[in-house]
N, C-alpha and C positions, 0 to 999 in steps of 0.2 A: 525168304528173301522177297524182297520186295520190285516192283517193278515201277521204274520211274512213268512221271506222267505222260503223255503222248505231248510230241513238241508240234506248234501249225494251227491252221485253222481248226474247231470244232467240227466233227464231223457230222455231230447231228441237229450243229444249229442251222435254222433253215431263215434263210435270206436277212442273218444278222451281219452287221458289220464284226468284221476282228478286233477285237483289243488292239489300242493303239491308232486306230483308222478312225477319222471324223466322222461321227453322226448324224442322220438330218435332222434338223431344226422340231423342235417337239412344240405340239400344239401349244404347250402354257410356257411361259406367260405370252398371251395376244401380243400384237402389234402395237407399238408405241410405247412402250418402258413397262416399267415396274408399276403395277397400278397401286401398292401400298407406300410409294415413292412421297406421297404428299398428305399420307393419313386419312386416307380414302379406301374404300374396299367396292369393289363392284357390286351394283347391285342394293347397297344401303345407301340413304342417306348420312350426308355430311353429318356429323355432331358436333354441339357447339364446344367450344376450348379445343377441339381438332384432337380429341379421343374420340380414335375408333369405337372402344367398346365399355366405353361409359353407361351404369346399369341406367335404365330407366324408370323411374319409381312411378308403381302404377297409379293410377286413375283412384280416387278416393270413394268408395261407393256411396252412393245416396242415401241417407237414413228416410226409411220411411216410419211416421211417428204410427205405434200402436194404437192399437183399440183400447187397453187399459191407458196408455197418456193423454189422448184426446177425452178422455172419459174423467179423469182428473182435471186437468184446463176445464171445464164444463162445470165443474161441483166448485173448485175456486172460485173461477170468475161469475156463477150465480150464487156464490155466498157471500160475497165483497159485493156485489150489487144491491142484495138482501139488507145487507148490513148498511151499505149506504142509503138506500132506500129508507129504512127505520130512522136514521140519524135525519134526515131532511124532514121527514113527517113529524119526528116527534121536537122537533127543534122548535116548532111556535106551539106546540101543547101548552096546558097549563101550568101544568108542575114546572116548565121554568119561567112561569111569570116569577116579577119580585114587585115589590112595594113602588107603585108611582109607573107600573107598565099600562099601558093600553089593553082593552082585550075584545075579541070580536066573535061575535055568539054564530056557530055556523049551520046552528039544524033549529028548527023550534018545540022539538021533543027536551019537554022538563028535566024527564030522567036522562038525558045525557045531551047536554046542550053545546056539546065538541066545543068550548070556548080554546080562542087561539091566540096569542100576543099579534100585536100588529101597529105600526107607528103610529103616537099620537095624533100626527097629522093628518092622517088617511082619513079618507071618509068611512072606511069600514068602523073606524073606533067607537065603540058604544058605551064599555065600560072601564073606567079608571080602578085598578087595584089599590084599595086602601089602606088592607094586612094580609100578611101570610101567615099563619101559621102555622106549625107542623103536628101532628098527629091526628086521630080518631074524633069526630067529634059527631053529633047527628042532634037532628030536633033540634030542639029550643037551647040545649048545651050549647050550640053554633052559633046560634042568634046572642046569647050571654057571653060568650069569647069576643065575636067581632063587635059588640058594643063594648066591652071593657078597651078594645084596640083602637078601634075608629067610631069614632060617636057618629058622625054623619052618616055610617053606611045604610046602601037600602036593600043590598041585596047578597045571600051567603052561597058560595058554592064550594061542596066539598067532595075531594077525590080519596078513594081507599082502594083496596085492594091491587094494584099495579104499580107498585114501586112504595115510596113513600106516601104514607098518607099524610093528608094534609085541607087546609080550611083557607078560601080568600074572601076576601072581606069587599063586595065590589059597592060603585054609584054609578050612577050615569054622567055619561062624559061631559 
């Protein structure tokens, strides 16, 4: 058999109210409403569109560029320099003289007299191109090509080994 539960107040609750009897006022929520009333939470900042708990996507980290990237940009940009570099110096060479250029003697050493194209009208122009020819030629061979080309010429100069070889047939300007 069973015995019913005791009817009344609890006897061993200590300085509770009874069931049924009003309790005081509990610390939460504060004074002045319901603080999630307006989509607000204490303590954080407002977020914008008025969600409370809108994730926030972090901060994107900084890339710092390596030692192998800066080390590639380096060998690029001083091989595109190189290469430009070559294409500017060798752009008034002789090999692209043609027939009726100007050309201007830049060292007074025979064996390699750096002759450059340069406007006829310049004062630098010394020598008028009178033929080109293309291949191998030496001695007196060169002297019998550019008179068969140019009968007036007075003077032969001829480039081999560095690309095409080739024979011009020069006079003075």
């Amino acid at each position: 058999m069973s015995t019913p539960p005791p009817q009344g107040p609890n006897p061993y609750a200590q300085g509770q109210q009874p069931y049924g009897q009003p309790q005081a006022q509990a610390p939460y929520p504060p004074q002045g409403g319901n603080p999630f009333a307006q989509g607000q939470q204490p303590g954080f900042p407002q977020q914008q569109g008025g969600v409370p708990y809108a994730p926030v996507p972090p901060a994107q980290p900084k890339r710092k560029l390596s030692f192998k990237a800066i080390k590639n940009i380096v060998i690029v940009v001083a091989a595109v320099g190189i290469a430009i570099g070559g294409y500017i110096s060798s752009r008034d060479d002789a090999n692209t003289a043609a027939v009726g250029d100007c050309m201007h003697r830049g060292s007074t050493d025979d064996n390699n007299p750096d002759l450059e194209v340069v406007d006829c009208s310049s004062s630098k122009a010394q020598y008028t191109v009178l033929a080109k020819i293309e291949g191998t030629f030496s001695g007196t061979l060169a002297d019998t090509k550019c008179a068969a080309e140019a009968k007036d010429f007075q003077y032969v100069y001829t480039e081999s080994g560095d690309g095409t070889d080739f024979l011009l047939c020069l006079k003075d300007k």
